[in-house]
C-alpha positions as CSV (number, residue, x, y, z in Angstrom):
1,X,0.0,0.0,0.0
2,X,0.8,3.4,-0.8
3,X,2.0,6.1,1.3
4,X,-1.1,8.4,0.8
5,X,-3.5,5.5,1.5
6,X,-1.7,4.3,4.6
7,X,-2.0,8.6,6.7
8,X,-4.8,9.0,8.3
9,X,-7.6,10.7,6.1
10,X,-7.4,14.6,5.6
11,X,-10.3,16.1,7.2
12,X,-11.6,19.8,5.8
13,X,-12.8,20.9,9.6
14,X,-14.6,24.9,10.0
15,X,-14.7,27.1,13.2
16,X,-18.0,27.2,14.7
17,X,-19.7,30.3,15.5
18,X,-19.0,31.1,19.0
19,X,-15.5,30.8,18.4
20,X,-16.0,33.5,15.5
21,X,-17.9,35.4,18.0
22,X,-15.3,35.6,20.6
23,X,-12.6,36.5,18.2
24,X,-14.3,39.7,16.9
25,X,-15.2,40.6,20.5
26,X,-11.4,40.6,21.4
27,X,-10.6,42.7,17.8
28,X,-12.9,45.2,18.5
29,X,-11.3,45.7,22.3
30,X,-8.3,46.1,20.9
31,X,-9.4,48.6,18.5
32,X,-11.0,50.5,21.2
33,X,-7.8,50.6,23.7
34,X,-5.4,51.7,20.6
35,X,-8.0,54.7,20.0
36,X,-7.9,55.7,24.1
37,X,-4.1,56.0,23.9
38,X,-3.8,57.6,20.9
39,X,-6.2,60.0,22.4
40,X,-4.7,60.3,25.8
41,X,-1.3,61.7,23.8
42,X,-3.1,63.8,21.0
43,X,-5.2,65.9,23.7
44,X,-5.0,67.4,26.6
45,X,-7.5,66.5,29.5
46,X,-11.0,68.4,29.7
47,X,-11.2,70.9,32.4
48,X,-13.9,70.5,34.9
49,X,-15.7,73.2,34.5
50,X,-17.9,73.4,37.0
51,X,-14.8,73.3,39.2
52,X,-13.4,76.0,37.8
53,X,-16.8,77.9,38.7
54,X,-16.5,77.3,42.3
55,X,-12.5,78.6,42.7
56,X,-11.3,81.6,41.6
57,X,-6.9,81.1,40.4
58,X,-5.6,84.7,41.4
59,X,-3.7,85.5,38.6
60,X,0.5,86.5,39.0
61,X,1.3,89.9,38.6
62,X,4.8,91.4,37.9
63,X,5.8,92.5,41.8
64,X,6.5,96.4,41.8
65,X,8.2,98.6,44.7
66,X,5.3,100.3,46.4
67,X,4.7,102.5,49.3
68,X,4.1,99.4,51.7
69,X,1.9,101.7,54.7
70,X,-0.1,103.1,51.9
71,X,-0.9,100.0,50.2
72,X,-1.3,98.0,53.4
73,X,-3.9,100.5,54.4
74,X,-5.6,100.8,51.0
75,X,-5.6,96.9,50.5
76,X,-7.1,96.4,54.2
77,X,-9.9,98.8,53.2
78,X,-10.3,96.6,49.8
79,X,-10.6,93.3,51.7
80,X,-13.2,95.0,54.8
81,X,-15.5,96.0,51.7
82,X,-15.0,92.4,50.0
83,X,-15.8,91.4,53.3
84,X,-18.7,92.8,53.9
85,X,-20.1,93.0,50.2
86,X,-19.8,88.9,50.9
87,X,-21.1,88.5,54.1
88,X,-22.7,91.4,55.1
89,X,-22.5,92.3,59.1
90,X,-25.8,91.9,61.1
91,X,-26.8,94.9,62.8
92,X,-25.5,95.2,65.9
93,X,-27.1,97.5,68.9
94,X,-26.4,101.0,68.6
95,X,-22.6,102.2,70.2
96,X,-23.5,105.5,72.7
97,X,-21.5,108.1,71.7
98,X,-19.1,109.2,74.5
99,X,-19.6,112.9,75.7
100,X,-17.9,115.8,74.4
101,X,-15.8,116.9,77.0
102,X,-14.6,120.7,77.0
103,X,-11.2,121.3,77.8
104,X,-11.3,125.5,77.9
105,X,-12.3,126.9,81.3
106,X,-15.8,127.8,82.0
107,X,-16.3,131.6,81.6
108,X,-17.4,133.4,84.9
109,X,-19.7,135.6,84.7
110,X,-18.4,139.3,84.4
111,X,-18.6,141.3,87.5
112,X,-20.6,145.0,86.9
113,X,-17.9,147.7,87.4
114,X,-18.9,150.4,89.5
115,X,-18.4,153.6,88.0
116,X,-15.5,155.7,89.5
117,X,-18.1,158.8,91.0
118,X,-16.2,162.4,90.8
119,X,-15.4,164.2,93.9
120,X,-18.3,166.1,95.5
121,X,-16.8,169.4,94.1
122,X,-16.9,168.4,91.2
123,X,-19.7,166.0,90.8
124,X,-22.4,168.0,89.1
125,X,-21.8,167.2,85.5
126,X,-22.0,163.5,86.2
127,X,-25.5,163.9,88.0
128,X,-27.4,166.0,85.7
129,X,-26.0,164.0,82.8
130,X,-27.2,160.7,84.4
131,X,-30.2,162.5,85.1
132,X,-31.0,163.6,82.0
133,X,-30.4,160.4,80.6
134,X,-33.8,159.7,81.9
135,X,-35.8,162.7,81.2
136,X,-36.6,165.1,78.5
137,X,-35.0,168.2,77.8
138,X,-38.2,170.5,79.4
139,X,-38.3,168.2,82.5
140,X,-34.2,169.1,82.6
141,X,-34.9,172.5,82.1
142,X,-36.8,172.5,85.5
143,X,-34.0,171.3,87.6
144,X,-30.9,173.6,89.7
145,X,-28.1,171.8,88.4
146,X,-25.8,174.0,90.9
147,X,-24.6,171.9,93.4
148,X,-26.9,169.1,92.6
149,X,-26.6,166.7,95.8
150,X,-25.6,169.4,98.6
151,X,-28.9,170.7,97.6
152,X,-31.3,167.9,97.1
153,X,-29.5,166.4,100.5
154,X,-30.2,169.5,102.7
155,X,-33.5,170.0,101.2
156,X,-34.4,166.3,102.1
157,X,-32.9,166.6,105.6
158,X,-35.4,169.7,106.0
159,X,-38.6,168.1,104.4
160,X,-38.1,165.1,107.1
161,X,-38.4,168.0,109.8
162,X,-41.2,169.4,107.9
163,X,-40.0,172.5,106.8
164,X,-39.0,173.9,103.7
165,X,-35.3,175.1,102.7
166,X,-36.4,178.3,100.5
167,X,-32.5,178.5,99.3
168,X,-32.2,175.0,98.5
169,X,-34.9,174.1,96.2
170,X,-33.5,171.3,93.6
171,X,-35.9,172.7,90.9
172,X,-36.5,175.8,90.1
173,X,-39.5,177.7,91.3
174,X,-43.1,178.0,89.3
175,X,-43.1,180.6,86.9
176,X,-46.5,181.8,87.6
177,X,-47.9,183.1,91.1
178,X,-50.3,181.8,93.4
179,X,-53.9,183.4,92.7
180,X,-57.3,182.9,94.8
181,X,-61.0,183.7,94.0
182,X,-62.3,186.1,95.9
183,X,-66.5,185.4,96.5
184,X,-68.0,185.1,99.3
185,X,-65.2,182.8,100.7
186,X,-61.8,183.0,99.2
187,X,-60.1,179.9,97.5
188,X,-57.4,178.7,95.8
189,X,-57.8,179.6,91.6
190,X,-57.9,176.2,90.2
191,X,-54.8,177.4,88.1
192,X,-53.1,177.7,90.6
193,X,-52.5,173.8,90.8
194,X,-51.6,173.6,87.0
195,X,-48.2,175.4,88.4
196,X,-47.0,172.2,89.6
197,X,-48.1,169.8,87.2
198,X,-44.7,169.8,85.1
199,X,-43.1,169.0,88.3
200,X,-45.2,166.1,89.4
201,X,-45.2,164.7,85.4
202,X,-41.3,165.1,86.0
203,X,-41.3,162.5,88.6
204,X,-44.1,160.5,87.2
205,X,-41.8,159.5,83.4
206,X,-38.9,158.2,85.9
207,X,-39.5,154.7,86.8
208,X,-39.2,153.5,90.4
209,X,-36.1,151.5,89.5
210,X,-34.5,154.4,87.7
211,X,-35.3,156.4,90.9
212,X,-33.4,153.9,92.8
213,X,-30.8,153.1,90.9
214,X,-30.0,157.0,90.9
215,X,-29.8,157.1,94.4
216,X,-27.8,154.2,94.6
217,X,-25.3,154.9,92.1
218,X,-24.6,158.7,93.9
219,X,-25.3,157.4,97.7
220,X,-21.5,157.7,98.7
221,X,-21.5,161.7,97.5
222,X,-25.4,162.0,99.0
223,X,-23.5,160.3,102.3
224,X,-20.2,162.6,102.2
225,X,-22.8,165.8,101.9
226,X,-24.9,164.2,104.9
227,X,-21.7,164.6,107.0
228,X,-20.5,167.8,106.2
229,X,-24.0,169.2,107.6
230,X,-23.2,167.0,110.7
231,X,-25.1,163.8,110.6
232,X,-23.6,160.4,109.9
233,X,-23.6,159.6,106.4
234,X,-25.0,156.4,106.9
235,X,-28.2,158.1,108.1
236,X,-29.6,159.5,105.4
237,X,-31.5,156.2,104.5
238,X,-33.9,156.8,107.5
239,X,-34.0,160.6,107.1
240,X,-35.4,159.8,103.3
241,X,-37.9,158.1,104.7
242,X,-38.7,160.2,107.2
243,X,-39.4,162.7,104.2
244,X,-41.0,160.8,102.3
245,X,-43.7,159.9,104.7
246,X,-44.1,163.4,105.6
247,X,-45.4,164.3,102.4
248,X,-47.5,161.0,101.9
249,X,-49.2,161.7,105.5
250,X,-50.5,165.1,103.8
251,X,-54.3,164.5,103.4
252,X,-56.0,165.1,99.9
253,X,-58.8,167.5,100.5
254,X,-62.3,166.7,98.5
255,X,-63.3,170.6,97.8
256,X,-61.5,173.2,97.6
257,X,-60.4,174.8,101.2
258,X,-61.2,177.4,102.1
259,X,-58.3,180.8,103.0
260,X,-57.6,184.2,105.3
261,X,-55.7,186.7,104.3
262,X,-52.9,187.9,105.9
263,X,-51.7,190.8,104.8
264,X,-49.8,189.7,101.6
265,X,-50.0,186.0,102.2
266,X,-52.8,183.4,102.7
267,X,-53.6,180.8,105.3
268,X,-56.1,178.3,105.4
269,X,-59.2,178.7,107.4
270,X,-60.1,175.6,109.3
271,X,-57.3,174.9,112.1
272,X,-56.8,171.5,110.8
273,X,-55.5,171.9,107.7
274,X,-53.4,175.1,109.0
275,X,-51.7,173.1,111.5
276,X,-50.0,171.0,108.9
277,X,-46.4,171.1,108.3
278,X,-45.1,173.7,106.1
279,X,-43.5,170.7,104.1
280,X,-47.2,169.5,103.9
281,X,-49.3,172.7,103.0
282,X,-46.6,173.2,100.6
283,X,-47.8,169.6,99.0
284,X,-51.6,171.3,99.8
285,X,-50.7,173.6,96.6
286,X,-50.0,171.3,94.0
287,X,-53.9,170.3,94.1
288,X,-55.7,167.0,94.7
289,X,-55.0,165.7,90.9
290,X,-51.3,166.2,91.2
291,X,-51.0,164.5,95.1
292,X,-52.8,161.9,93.8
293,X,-50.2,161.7,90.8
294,X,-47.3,162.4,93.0
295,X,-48.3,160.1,96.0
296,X,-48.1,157.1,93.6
297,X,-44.9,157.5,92.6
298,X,-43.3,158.2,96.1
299,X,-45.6,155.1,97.8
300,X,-43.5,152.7,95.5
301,X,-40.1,154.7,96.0
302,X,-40.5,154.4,100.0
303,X,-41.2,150.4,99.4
304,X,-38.5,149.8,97.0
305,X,-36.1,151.9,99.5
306,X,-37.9,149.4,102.3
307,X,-36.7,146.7,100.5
């Protein structure tokens, strides 16, 4: 026998299907992992973005010499408004402001100065013009303005006695004379009390306060005159208001009262009235209006004096 017929026979034997299967399952892996490293080396990894959302890479900047305080400060003021435009500050409870404290001494209060009074002598200019600071140019015109307190303190000093110093009137004397109507009684004219009205609208426009403030401003002189007619100067005071109430004990008649003549004067009729004071018939002629008028006015002088 032959070679050929003595082998075993040849047989033509196929792959089955699952081995066909598995072999294009492994080709197509490998496919897949050659494209994943090529890949990996062509292109550069995709950035997360959402990452890059969330943090914020400060970018370099070339470092330059700068004023460090001014940029410290300035940079802290940068980060305190960063700070707060990101997480804004609750509001707190109102800080109290502490008090204002003043350093410059307190100012004390200024002391009135006394104004330096002339000498007696000499002292005449000073009281009429403080005087006539307060009243008008007629009322002025009435006044002696010749040894001013001498005068008005020796006429005082009389008035408390209840007489009348003639030679020392401090105002001059009415211009016009006494007159009476004769009738079947003789009176005083009604006219005759006009005389005095200027005088007692004189004292009236000066204020109580002005009337004291007068006599306290000039009281050392008034005092100083007091003594040289031999009284202690600091006297006067109760013989002021011993001439004051003189006058204000004067009763205000209701009619007109009736007079004698005595040769070239008058006298009043009735004892009562006659028996007055000189200082007080004296107030008799300025009339019932003008006592009222003046009686006012020296009532409030005597209580502010009081006081």
């Amino acid at each position: 026998m032959s070679e050929h017929s003595s082998a075993e026979p040849r047989t033509n034997k196929k792959p089955s299907n699952s081995q066909l299967l598995v072999a294009v399952i492994a080709a197509v892996a490998l496919i897949i992992v050659a494209v994943f490293v090529l890949a990996n080396k062509e292109s550069k990894p995709a950035e997360n973005t959402k990452f890059r959302q969330d943090v914020v890479v400060p970018e370099e900047t070339p470092k330059t010499v700068v004023n460090t305080a001014r940029t410290e400060s300035t940079s802290q003021r940068e980060e305190a408004v960063a700070d707060q435009s990101t997480n804004p500050v609750e509001p707190s409870e109102p800080v109290a402001e502490e008090p204002v404290v003043n350093t410059q001494p307190e100012a004390r209060p200024v002391e009135p100065v006394e104004p330096i009074l002339p000498t007696l002598d000499d002292s005449d200019t000073s009281v009429r013009d403080s005087v006539a600071s307060y009243l008008s140019k007629q009322a002025m015109e009435l006044l002696v303005t010749e040894d001013m307190v001498r005068r008005s303190v020796v006429f005082i000093d009389n008035l408390a006695q209840g007489k009348i110093a003639k030679k020392h009137f401090p105002v001059s004397k009415p211009a016009d004379n006494f007159m009476v109507i004769e009738d079947d009684i003789i009176v005083t004219d009604p006219n005759s009390f006009e005389r005095y009205t200027p005088y007692v609208n004189m004292l009236s426009s000066m204020s109580t306060a002005q009337l004291v403030r007068l006599y306290e401003q000039y009281k050392p002189l008034i005092s100083e005159a007091y003594e040289e007619i031999g009284y202690n100067g600091s006297e006067f005071d109760y013989t002021l208001q011993e001439a004051l109430g003189e006058l204000l004990e004067t009763p205000i008649p209701e009619s007109s009262l009736p007079l004698i003549q005595e040769s070239v004067t008058y006298k009043y009729a009735y004892a009562e009235w006659e028996q007055l004071s000189d200082a007080q018939k004296l107030f008799l002629r300025m009339g019932p209006e003008n006592m009222k008028k003046a009686k006012k006015r020296l009532q409030a002088f005597q209580r502010a004096l009081a006081n």
